[in-house]
Structure formats: C-alpha cells, structure tokens
C-alpha positions in Angstrom: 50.4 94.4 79.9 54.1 94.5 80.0 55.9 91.6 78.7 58.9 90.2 81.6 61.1 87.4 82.1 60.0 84.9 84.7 61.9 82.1 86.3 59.4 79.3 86.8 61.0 76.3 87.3 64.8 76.2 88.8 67.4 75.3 86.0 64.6 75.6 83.3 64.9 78.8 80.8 63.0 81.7 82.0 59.4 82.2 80.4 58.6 85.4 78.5 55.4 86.2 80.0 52.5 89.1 80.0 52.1 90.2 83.5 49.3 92.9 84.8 51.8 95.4 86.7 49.8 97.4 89.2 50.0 101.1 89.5 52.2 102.7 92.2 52.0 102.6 95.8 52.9 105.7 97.9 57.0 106.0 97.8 56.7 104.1 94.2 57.7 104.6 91.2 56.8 103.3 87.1 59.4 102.8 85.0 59.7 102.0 81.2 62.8 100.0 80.9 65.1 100.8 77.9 68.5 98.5 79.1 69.1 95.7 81.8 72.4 94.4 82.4 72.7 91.0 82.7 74.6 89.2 86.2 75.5 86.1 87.4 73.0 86.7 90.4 70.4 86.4 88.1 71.3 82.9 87.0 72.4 82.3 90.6 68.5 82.9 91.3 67.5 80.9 88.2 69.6 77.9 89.2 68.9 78.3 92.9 71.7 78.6 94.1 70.6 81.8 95.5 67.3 80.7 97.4 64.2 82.5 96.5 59.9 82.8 96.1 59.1 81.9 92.7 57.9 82.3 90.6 60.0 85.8 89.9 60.8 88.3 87.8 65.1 88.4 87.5 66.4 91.2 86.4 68.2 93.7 89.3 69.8 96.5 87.1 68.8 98.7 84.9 67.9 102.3 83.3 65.0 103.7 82.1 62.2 106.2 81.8 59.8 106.8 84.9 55.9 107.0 83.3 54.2 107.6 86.8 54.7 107.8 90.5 53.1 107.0 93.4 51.6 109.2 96.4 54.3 111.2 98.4 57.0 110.5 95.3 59.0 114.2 96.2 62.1 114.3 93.7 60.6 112.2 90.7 58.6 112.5 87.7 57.2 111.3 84.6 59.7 111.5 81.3 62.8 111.6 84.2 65.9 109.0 83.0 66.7 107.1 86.1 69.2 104.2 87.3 67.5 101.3 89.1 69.8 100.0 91.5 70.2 96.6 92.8 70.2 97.6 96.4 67.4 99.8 98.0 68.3 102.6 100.8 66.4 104.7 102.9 68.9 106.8 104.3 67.3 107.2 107.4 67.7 103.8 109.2 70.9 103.4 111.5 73.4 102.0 109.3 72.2 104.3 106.6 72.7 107.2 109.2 76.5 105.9 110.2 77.1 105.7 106.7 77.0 102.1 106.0 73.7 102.6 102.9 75.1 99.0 101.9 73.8 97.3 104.6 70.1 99.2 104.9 68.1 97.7 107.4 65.1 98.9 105.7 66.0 97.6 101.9 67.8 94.5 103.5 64.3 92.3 103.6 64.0 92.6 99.6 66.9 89.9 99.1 64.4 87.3 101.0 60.9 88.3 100.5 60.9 88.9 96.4 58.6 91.9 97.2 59.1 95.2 97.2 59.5 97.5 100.9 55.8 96.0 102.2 56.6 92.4 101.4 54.3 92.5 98.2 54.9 92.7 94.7 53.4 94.5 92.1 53.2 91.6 89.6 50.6 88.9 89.1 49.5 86.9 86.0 46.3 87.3 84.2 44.5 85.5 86.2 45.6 86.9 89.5 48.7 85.0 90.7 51.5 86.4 92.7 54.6 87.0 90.7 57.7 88.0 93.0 60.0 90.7 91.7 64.2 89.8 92.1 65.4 92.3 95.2 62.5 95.1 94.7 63.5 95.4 91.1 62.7 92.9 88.2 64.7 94.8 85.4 63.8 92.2 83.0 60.5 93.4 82.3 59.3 96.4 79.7 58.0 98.1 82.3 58.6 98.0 86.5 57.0 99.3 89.6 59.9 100.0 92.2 60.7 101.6 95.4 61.5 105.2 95.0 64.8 104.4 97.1 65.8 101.9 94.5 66.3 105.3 91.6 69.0 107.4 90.9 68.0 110.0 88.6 70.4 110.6 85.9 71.0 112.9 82.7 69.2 112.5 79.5 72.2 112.3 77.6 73.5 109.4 79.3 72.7 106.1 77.1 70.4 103.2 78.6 72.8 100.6 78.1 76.0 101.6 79.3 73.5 103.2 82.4 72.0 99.8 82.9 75.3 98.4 83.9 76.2 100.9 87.0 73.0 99.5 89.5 75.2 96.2 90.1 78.3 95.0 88.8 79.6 98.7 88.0 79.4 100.5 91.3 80.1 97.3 93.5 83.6 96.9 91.8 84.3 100.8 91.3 83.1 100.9 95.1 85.7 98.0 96.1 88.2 100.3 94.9 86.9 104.2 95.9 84.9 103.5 99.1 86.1 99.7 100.9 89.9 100.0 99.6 92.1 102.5 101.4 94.5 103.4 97.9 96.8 106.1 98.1 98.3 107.7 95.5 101.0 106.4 94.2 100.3 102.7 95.5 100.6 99.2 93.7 97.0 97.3 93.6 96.4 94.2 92.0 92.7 93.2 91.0 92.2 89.5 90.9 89.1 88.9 87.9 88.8 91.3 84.6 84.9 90.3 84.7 82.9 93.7 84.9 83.2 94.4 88.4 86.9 93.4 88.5 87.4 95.8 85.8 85.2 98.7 87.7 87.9 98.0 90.2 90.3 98.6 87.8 89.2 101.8 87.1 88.3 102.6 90.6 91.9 102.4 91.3 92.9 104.6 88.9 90.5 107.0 90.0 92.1 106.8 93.2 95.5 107.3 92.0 96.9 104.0 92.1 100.5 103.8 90.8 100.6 100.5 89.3 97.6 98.4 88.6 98.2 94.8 88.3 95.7 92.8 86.6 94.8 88.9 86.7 92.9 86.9 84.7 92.5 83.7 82.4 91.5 85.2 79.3 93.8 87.5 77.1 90.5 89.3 75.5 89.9 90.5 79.2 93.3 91.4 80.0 93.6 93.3 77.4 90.9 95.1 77.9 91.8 95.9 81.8 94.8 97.8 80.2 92.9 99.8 78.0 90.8 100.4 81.3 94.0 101.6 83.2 95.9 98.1 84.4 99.8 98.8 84.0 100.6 94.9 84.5 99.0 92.2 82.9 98.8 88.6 84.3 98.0 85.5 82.5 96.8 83.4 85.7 97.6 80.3 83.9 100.8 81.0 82.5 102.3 83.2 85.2 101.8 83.0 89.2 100.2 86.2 90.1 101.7 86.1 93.5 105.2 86.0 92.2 104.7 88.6 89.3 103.2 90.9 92.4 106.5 90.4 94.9 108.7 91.2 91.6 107.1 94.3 90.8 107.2 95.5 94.1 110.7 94.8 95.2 109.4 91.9 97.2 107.1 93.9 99.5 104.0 93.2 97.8 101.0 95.2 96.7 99.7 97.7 98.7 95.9 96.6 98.3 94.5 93.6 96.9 91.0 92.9 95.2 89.6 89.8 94.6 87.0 89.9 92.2 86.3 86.1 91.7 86.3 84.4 95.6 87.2 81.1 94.2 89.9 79.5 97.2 92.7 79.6 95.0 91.9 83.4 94.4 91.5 84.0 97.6 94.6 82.3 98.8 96.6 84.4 96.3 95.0 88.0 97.3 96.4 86.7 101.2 99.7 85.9 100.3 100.8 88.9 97.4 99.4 91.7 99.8 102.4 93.5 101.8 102.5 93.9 105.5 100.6 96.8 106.8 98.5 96.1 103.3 94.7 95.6 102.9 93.1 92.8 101.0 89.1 93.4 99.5 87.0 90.3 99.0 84.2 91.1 97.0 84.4 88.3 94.9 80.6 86.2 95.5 82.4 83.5 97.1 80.6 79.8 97.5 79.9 78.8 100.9 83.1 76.5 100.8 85.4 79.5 100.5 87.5 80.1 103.9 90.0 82.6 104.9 92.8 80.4 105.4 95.8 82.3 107.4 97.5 81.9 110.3 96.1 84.0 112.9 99.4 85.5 113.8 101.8 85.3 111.2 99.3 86.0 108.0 97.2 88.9 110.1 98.3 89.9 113.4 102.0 90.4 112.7 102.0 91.7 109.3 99.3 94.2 110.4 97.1 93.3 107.2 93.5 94.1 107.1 90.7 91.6 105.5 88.0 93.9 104.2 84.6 92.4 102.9 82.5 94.0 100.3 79.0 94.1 99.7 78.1 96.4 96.7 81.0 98.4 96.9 80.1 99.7 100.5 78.3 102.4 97.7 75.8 105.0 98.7 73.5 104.8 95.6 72.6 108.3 95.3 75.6 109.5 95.8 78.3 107.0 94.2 76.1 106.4 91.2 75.9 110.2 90.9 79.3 110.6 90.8 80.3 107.7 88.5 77.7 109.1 85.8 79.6 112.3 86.2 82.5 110.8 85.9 81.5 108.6 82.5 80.2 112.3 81.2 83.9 113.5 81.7 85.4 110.3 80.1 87.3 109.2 82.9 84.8 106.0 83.3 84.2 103.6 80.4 81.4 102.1 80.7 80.3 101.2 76.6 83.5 99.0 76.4 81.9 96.7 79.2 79.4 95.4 77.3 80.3 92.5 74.9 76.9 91.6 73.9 73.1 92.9 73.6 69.9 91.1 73.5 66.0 91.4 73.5 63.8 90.3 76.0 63.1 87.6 74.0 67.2 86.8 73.9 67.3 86.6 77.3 68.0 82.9 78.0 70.5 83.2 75.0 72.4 85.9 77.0 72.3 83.8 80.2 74.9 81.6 77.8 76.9 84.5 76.8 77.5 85.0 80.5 79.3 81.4 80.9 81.8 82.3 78.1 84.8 83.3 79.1 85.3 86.1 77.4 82.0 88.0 77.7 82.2 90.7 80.3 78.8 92.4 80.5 75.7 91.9 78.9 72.6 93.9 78.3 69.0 93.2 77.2 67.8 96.2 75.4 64.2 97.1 74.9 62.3 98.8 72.4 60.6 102.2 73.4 57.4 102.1 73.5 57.5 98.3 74.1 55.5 98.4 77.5 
C-alpha cells in the first residue's frame, strides 16, 4: 500500500498514512512518484482557505514513472517518465476546442469534487473509507492513480525534481508571460513577486524577447536570483517605489506589460499605475477575495487604452506548453534546478509546508525513494 500525505483536520499537520490505491479505470493511469513540488494551494487546502472534501490527499504537481494504465490508455505505458499537471484537459470540450485548455469544462469539476473525471477517487483507507485526491492528482503520495489527461509525457533524461515543478507554479508563471501577456521584442516588463511563478515569468519574458525586465520583490536572495534568471532591473519593494523606478526607466511612459505575481492590493494597485497607456497588465497573482481592481473607469482604462488580463495557469495547454518548456530546459534556456531551495521526504512534508512561509524559499520539492510504493 502506498504511503501519502492526508489532510485530516484543517490547520492540523497532514498525517502520513497507508492508503489501498485501486488499479486504473479506463482513460487512467499509475504512477510511481519520484518528485512533488510543494505550493501554497496546498496549504491553502490544508488551512481551508481553499474549500474542500476531506479527508484528501494534497499534492497537485509532480513527475514520475507510470507502472500501469487503464483500458483505452492510447499514448502511454509502463516505465514512461511523465509530468502530472495540476490542471486536467480533454481537448475536445468547447473551450478546449477555441483554445482556451485552461478553462476545460471537462477537468473543471476536479477543483470541487476531490475525485478524479467520474467524481470518485481511487483512494480509501484500510478499512474502506473514501479518501479524496487534491484536483485529480494527490502528488503527495508514492504512488497515484490519475486521469490520462492530467500527463505529459516527458524525456528520461529530464530529472524528477526540477520536472516536478513545471505541472503548477512553472508553467502558470512562464504561461503569464508566453501565452496571457502580449510582449514584443524589445519591450520593458516588470514582474511584481520573485516567488517561483513570478520568476517563470521572468523567464517567460525573456523568452519572448523582452528588452528590459524589471523585477520586484522584498527579499534580496530572490532578487538576486531573478537576475541570474534574466531581470535587468532589480527592485527592493521596501526600499524603492516600484512605480517610480518603472516611469524612470522608461522615460516616464511606463512598462509595456505588467505581471503581478502576488495579488496583494498594494501590488495590484502598483501593476495599474506603472503600466503605460496602450499597455497590458497580467494578474495572476492568487488574490484573496478582498482584492479589487481599483481604477477609474475612464481615466485608468478607457482613455489610456490599457488592458486588464486575468490568468489562470498561464492560459497553458498542458501538452503542448509543458512540451515545449521541457524542451526548452534541455536547451538551457529554462532553469528550472535553481527554483528549488529545499527538498524533503514524504515524511518532511509538514516541515516543508514551513519552508514555504519563509521568505526566502522559492520552490520546494518532496522527493521519493524509487521503489518506495
């Protein structure tokens, strides 16, 4: 029986538990778990702030090695290396067919039920209770029964943990920046955040030929890691006022595109007021309920032509933007390993849940041993 993670109680430490995982359904798949990267949803689900069945398996990112697969399974098999991705897609449904995979009316149910595409999980204790899995996944867990539409299959010479990281936090920032985020080449972008999807973004915008990255954060470790990552303008927050620093750099127009990565108010106020006319602004930061746009209608959108963008998970097609950021991690034009400030065991987990609250950890990973499930 695989050994998992399992939020019981909300605000209590999760429970190490042995499960019974049944085999696959028809369009499932088993994976071995070797890496799960560690996210603030997670302890958004553990806390409850995020609302959910319990008790559940967290975990909604990872990499690993499929061991079996369910009837009518067409593209995978055992011993393949796979990405499991925090966001299911069919491809099929309407917005999956007007290319809007982010917003999958047939993986969209997952973030409610705690089950996989039937409503059911594939968890239960020994003595036969339901155990919910965290959006179809449960990445915290030696071993996993998914939908098939939850996998990216990926090279073997790709490393779990680094892997791990690009089913969440990796492609929603990176998306923000390549897919919501209309950069031309040459442009001035300021990312608001150096946590790990504020610096995908980061590199996102490089990738997409920015001219001048600024970056903002509160933590010098982080900022100077987003100019390693590609940033050309650092910004201690609480030294400097991003807005200002933006307006100089720019001959007072203001950036061309604007990312914020946190979606605190005074973020989001900021991201409003540096962005040029004719500019966009990308909120992708997960904002609290409390967080308002707060613009005049005319003067802050309507006559200076700016465009608000939301962002959920990068507006990514996993098959294909996951494809192409391993590709582009293979050429060494993604960094991926530097992300990662900290690993743990399964048995760690609570103790990375910590490591997230410190300010200057950017991702971290629970690593399994092979063999463990």
């Amino acid at each position: 029986m695989p050994r998992a993670a399992v939020c019981t109680t909300l605000g209590e430490p999760l429970e190490v538990l042995e499960l019974v995982l049944e085999e696959p359904r028809a369009h499932e798949v088993k994976v071995a778990l070797r890496a799960a990267g560690l996210c603030a949803s997670d302890v958004s689900v553990q806390k409850g702030t995020l609302p959910s069945p319990l008790p559940i398996v967290l975990g909604h990112q990872g990499a690993g090695v499929v061991t079996a697969v369910g009837e009518e399974v067409q593209d995978l098999g055992p011993g393949d290396h796979v990405v499991i991705a925090a966001m299911p897609q069919c491809g099929q449904c309407r917005r999956c067919q007007r290319g809007q995979h982010h917003l999958c009316e047939v993986g969209d149910p997952v973030f409610r039920s705690g089950g996989l595409i039937d409503g059911s999980s594939r968890f239960t204790t020994p003595d036969g209770a339901d155990v919910r899995q965290m959006v179809a996944t449960g990445t915290f867990s030696e071993e996993v029964v998914v939908p098939e539409i939850s996998l990216v299959k990926i090279p073997v010479d790709v490393p779990f943990a680094p892997a791990s990281l690009l089913g969440c936090g990796v492609i929603t920032g990176a998306g923000a920046a390549l897919n919501t985020a209309a950069i031309r080449s040459g442009d001035t972008v300021a990312v608001l955040g150096c946590g790990s999807v504020g610096l995908s973004a980061i590199q996102g915008a490089r990738l997409s030929g920015a001219g001048e990255i600024i970056a903002v954060d509160l933590v010098p470790s982080k900022l100077e890691l987003a100019g390693r990552l590609g940033a050309t303008t650092l910004v201690h927050g609480g030294e400097q006022d991003a807005v200002v620093v933006a307006r100089e750099r720019t001959g007072g127009r203001g950036t061309d595109v604007t990312i914020d990565a946190i979606g605190v108010q005074a973020t989001t106020n900021q991201a409003i007021r540096m962005t040029s006319k004719g500019g966009d602004v990308v909120f992708v930061g997960a904002a609290s309920m409390e967080t308002r746009l707060d613009t005049a209608l005319f003067a802050g959108l309507v006559g200076s032509a700016k465009t608000f963008k939301g962002c959920l998970y990068g507006e990514a097609s996993v098959q294909r933007d996951i494809t192409r950021l391993v590709e582009h991690y293979r050429a060494g034009e993604l960094e991926l390993d530097a992300l990662i400030s900290q690993t743990f065991t399964l048995d760690e987990v609570n103790e990375g849940f910590v490591a997230l609250g410190a300010g200057d950890v950017v991702s971290a990973v629970v690593e399994f041993e092979e063999g463990g499930a």
